[in-house]
C-alpha positions in Angstrom: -27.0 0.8 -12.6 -27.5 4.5 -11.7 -25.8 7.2 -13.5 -24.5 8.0 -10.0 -23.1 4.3 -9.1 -21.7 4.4 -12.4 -19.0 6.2 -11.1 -17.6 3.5 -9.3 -14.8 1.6 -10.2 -16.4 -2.1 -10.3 -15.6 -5.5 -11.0 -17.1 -7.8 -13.7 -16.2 -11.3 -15.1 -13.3 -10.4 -17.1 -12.3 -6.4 -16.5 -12.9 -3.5 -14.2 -15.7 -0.7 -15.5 -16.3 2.8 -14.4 -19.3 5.2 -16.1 -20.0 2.0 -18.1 -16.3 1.5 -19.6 -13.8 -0.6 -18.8 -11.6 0.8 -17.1 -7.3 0.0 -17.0 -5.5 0.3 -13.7 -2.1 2.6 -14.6 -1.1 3.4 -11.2 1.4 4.6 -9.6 2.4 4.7 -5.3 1.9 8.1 -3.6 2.4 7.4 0.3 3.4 10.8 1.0 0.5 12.1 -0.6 -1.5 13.0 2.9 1.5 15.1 4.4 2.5 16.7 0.8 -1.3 17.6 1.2 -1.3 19.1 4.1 -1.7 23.3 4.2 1.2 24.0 6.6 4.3 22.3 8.1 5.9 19.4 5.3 3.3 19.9 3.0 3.7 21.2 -0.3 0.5 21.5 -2.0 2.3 22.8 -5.4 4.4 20.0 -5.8 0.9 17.7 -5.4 -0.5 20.0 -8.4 3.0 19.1 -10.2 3.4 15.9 -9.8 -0.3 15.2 -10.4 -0.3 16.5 -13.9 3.4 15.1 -14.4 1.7 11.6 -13.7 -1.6 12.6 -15.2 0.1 13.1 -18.8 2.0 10.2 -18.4 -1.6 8.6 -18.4 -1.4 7.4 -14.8 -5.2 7.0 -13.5 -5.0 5.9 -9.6 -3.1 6.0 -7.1 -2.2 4.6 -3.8 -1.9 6.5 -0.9 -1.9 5.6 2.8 -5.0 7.0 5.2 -2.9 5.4 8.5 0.5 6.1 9.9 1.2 6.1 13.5 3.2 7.4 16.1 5.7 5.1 18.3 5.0 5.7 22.3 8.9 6.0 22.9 9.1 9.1 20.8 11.6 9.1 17.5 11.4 6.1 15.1 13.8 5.0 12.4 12.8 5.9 8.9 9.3 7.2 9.8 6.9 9.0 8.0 6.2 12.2 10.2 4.2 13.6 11.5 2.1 10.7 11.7 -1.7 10.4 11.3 -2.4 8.3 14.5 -0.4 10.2 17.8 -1.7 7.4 19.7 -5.1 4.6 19.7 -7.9 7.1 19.0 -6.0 10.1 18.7 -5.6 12.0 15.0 -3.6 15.1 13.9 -6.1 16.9 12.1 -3.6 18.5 10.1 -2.6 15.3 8.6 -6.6 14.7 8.1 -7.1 17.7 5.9 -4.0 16.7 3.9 -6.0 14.2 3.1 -9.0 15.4 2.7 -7.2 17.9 -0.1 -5.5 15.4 -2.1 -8.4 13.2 -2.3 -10.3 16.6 -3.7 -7.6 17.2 -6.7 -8.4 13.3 -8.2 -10.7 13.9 -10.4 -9.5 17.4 -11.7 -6.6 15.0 -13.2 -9.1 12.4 -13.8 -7.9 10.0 -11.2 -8.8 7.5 -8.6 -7.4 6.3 -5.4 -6.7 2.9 -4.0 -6.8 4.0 -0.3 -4.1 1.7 2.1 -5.5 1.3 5.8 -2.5 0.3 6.8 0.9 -0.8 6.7 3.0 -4.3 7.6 6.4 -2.3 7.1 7.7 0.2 10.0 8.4 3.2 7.5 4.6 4.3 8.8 4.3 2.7 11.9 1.9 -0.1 10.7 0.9 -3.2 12.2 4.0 -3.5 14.6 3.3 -0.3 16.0 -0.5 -2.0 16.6 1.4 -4.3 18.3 4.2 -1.9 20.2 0.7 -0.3 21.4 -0.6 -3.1 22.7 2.0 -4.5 24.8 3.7 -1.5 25.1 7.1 -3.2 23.9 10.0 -1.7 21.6 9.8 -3.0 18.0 12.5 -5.7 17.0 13.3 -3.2 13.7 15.0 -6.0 10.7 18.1 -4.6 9.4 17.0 -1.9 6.6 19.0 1.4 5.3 18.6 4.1 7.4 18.4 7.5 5.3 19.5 9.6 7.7 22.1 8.1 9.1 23.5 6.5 5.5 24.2 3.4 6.9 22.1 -0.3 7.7 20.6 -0.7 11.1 18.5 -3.3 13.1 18.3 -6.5 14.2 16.8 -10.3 13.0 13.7 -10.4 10.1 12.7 -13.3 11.7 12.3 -11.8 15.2 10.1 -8.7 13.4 8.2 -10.9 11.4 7.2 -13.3 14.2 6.7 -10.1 16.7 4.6 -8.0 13.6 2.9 -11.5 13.2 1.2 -10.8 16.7 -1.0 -7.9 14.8 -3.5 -10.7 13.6 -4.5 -12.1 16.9 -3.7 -8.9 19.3 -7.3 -8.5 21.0 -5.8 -4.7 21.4 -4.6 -4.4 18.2 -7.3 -5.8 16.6 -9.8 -3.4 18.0 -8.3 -0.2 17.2 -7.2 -1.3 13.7 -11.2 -1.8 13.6 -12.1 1.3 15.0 -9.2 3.5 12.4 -11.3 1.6 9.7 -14.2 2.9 10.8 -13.2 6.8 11.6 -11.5 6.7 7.7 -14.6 5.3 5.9 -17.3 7.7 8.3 -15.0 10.8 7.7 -16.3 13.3 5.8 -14.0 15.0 3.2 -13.4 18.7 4.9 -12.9 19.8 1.0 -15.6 18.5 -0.8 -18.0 17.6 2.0 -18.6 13.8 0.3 -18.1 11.2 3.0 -15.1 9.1 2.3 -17.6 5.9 1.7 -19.2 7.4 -0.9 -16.6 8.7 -3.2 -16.4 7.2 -6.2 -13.0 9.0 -6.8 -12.1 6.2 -4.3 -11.3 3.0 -6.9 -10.5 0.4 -3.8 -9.7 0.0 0.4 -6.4 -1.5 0.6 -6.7 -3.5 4.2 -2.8 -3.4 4.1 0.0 -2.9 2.2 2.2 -6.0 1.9 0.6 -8.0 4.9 2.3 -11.0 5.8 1.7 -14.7 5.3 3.7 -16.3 8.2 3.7 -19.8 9.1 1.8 -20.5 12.3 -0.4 -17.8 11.3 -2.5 -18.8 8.5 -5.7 -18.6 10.1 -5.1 -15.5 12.3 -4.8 -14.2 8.7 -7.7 -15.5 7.0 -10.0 -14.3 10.3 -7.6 -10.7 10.3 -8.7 -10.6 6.3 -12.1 -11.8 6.8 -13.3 -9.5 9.3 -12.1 -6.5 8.0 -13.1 -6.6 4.6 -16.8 -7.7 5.8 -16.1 -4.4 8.0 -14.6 -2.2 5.2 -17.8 -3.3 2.4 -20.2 -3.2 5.3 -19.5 0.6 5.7 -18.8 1.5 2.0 -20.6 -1.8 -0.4 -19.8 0.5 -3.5 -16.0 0.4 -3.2 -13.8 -2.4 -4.0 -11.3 -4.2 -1.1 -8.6 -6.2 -2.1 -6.3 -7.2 1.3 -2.8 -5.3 -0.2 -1.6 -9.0 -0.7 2.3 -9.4 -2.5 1.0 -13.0 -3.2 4.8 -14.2 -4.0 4.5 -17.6 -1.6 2.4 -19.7 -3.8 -0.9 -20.7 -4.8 -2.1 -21.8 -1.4 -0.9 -18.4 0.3 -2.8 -16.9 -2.4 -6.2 -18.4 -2.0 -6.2 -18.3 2.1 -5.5 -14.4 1.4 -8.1 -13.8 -1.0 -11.0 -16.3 -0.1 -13.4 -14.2 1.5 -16.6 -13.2 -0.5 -15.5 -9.6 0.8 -12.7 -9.1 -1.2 -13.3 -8.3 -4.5 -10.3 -7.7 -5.8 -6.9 -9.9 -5.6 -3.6 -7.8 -5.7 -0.1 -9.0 -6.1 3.6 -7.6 -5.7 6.3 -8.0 -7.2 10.0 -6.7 -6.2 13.2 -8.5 -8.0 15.3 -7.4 -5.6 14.1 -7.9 -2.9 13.1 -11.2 -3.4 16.5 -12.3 -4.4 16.0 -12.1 -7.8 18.1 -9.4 -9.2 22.0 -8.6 -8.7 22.0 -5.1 -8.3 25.8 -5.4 -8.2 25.9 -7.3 -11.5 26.0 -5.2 -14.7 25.7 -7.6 -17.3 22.2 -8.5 -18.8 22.1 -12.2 -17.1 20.5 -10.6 -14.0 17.9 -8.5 -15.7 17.4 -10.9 -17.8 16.3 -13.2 -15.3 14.2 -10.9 -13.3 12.1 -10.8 -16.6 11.6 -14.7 -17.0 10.5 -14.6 -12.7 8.1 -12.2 -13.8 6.6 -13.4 -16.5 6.0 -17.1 -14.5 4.8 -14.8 -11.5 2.5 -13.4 -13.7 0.9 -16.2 -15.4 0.8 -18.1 -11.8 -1.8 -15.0 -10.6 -3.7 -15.0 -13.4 -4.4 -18.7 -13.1 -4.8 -18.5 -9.2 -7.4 -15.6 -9.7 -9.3 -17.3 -12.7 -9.4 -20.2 -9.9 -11.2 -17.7 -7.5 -13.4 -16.1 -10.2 -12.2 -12.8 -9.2 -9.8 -9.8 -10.9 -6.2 -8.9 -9.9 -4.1 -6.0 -10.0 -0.4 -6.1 -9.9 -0.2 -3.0 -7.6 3.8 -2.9 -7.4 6.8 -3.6 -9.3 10.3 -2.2 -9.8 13.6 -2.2 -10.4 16.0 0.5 -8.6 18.4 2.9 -10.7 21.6 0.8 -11.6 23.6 2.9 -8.4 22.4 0.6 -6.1 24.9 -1.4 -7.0 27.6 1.5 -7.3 28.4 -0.2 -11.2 26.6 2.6 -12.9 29.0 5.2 -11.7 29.5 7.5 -8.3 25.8 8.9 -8.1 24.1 7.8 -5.2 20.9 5.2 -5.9 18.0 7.8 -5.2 19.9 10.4 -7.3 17.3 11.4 -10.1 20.4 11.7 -12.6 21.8 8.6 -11.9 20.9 5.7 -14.9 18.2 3.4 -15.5 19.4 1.1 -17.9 18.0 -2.0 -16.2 14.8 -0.7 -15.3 14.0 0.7 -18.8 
């Protein structure tokens, strides 16, 4: 291997190397990263420079941020990152580009990498149902989620969103321009540095999606959806590592069908107590955290084996545990107050 290549964040038998050591993922999500980084309207280029060297010192060495959010046809959105990457199929706010472009630039200044999402299952960016929304130019069927600004919970039937987002995999439409955003991301040339995205080896991995969905009656929409666009992602950039964003909480079938193809070279896996059903966030007493710990731990152990089975790596991209106010037992602070405790989560 070159001194150049070296750079690169790659996958061996047991462990990940970069410059010929291995190398630990401590990561932490970033979504906002590419509007903080813009040089005008929401962005905020010396809060970046702050957090950065906050997470920097707290030894964090990638992060994930999203190169996709997009822009619903029938104008204002519920609890929608703005202003969106994607104004519509083929069209790009260059502001949002460059924001980009600039965060990607400070990485390695705080000796970091990225693991770069290319999309999103979840509305909060658009995502696949807007892909969907596009393509058959229908109103999403939102689930019920907590709507910041209005303080209160809104929408309609999971079900109903996950069979309508479900329609991403096999959407002709959808399909297309989720190919063609892959392809303007990897081809773009960094405005900062002048390095073409593909060949940045401050870029550890390309995350096909965050969190995409294993949905019965869809399993081998899915496996196609994967297959296709990792062979698309490592045909464009073969030095980078693509992992499909994968939770990998429905088992160890769900897992292999979503981490089979020879394209993905690395396996991912989620995991969220509370949202799986796993935590009381109403319940103060250690029985609930306690529990969340022994789900974890079996979680755990279940991906390692499932990965060993695959002879490939995995990453547990996400996990965590909100401040105790969720539950309004840990006093009259609201949940996303900074002040507000911790004591399960620590």
């Amino acid at each position: 291997m070159t001194a150049q290549n070296a750079q690169f964040v790659t996958a061996h038998n047991t462990h990940l190397e970069r410059n010929h050591h291995t190398f630990v993922v401590c990561g932490a999500n970033y979504w906002q990263a590419m509007n903080l980084g813009m040089a005008s309207g929401p962005g905020n280029r010396s809060r970046v420079l702050h957090d950065l060297q906050q997470l920097s010192s707290m030894g964090i060495n990638t992060l994930r941020i999203l190169a996709a959010s997009e822009a619903s046809q029938f104008g204002q959105a519920p609890d929608r990152i703005r202003p969106e990457l994607t104004q519509s199929p083929g069209i790009y706010n260059n502001d949002v580009w460059e924001g980009l472009d600039w965060i990607l630039a400070q990485l390695p200044h705080f000796n970091m990498t990225a693991c770069i999402s290319l999309g999103n299952f979840w509305t909060w960016s658009g995502g696949a149902p807007q892909y969907v929304s596009w393509a058959t130019d229908t109103r999403i069927p939102y689930p019920v989620q907590w709507d910041h600004k209005q303080k209160v919970f809104a929408g309609g039937d999971y079900d109903e969103f996950l069979t309508y987002t479900a329609h991403f995999y096999n959407n002709t439409r959808a399909q297309k321009w989720y190919r063609t955003h892959i392809q303007r991301v990897l081809t773009r040339t960094n405005s900062v540095t002048n390095v073409p995205y593909r060949r940045d080896p401050n870029i550890m991995a390309w995350e096909l999606m965050n969190e995409p969905q294993y949905i019965r009656g869809y399993e081998l929409e899915l496996a196609k959806w994967i297959d296709d666009s990792a062979r698309l992602v490592h045909a464009l950039a073969p030095m980078h590592l693509v992992t499909p964003g994968a939770e990998s909480k429905n088992g160890a079938h769900a897992f292999k069908l979503m981490h089979a193809s020879s394209y993905v070279t690395l396996a991912s896996c989620h995991f969220w107590p509370l949202n799986w059903g796993y935590y009381n966030a109403t319940d103060p007493t250690i029985h609930s955290i306690q529990e969340s710990i022994s789900k974890m731990q079996v979680f755990v152990r279940n991906n390692a084996q499932w990965m060993c089975e695959l002879n490939k790596l995995t990453v547990l991209f996400e996990f965590g545990l909100m401040r105790d106010n969720w539950g309004k037992w840990g006093g009259p602070l609201d949940a996303y107050d900074p002040r507000a405790p911790v004591t399960h989560r620590d």
